[in-house]
N, C-alpha and C positions, 0 to 999 in steps of 0.2 A: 274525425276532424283533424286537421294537420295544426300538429304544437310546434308551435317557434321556442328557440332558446333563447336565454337572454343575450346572448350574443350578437342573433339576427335580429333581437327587437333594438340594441344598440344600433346594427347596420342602417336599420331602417330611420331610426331617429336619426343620426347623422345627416339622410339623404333631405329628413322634411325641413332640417336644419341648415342646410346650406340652401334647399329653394328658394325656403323662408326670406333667407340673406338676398338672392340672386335676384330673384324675380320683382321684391317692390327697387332693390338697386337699377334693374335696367328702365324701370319704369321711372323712374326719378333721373337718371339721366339721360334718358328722351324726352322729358320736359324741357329738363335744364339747356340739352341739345338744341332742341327745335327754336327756345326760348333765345338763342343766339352764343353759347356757350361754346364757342370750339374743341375745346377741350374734352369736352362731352362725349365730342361722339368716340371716342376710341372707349372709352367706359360703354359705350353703347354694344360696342361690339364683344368686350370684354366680359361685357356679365352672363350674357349667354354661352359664352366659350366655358367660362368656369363652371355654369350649372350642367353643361353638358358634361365635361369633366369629372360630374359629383355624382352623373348617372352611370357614368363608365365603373370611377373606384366602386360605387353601391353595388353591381353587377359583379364584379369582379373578386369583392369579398363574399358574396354570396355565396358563386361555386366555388371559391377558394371553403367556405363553411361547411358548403353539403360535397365536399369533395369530389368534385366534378372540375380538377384541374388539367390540363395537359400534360400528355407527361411529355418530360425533355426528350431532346433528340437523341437517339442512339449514338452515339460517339462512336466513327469510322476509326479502324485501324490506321490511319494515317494520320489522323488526328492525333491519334494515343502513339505512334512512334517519335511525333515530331514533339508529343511536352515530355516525354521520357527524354530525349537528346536536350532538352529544353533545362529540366530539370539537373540533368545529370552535367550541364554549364554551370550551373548555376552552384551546384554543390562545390565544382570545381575551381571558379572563383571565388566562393567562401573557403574553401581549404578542408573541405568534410570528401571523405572518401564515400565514392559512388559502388564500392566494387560488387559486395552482397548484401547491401540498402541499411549496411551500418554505419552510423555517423562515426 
């Protein structure tokens, strides 16, 4: 049987914790909405945005937990000559010598 850490059962609390929040909020302001509230409706819209939000981070720490993250882009040689010239400005305007990467 698959064991959760305390970690993931944190994750997962968070998630039933915010629906908790989300789900009677949009339902209370589609009453208030309907009921002639104007204001209402952008919370209408609003609380679904955010519970969708809560499923995205919940997801995201997940494989961030079970290390199942992407890995970063390969950084192109072009990338890496232009923050070396970047860098080696920058030392220049502070006044540290760039010559054999001793300050």
């Amino acid at each position: 049987m698959f064991k959760q850490t305390k970690t993931e059962w944190r994750i997962h609390f968070g998630l039933v914790l915010a629906e908790l929040i989300c789900i009677p909020a949009f339902v209370i302001e589609t009453k208030r909405a309907l009921d002639g509230n104007t204001l209402s409706w952008a919370y209408v819209f609003e609380w679904p945005i955010l519970g969708t939000y809560a499923v995205y981070v919940w997801r995201k720490l997940l494989r961030e937990e079970h290390g199942v993250v992407k890995a970063s882009s390969v950084s192109e040689p072009e990338h890496d000559r232009q923050l070396e010239e970047w860098n080696a400005y920058l030392d220049k305007v502070h006044g540290k010598r760039h010559d054999d990467g001793e300050a």
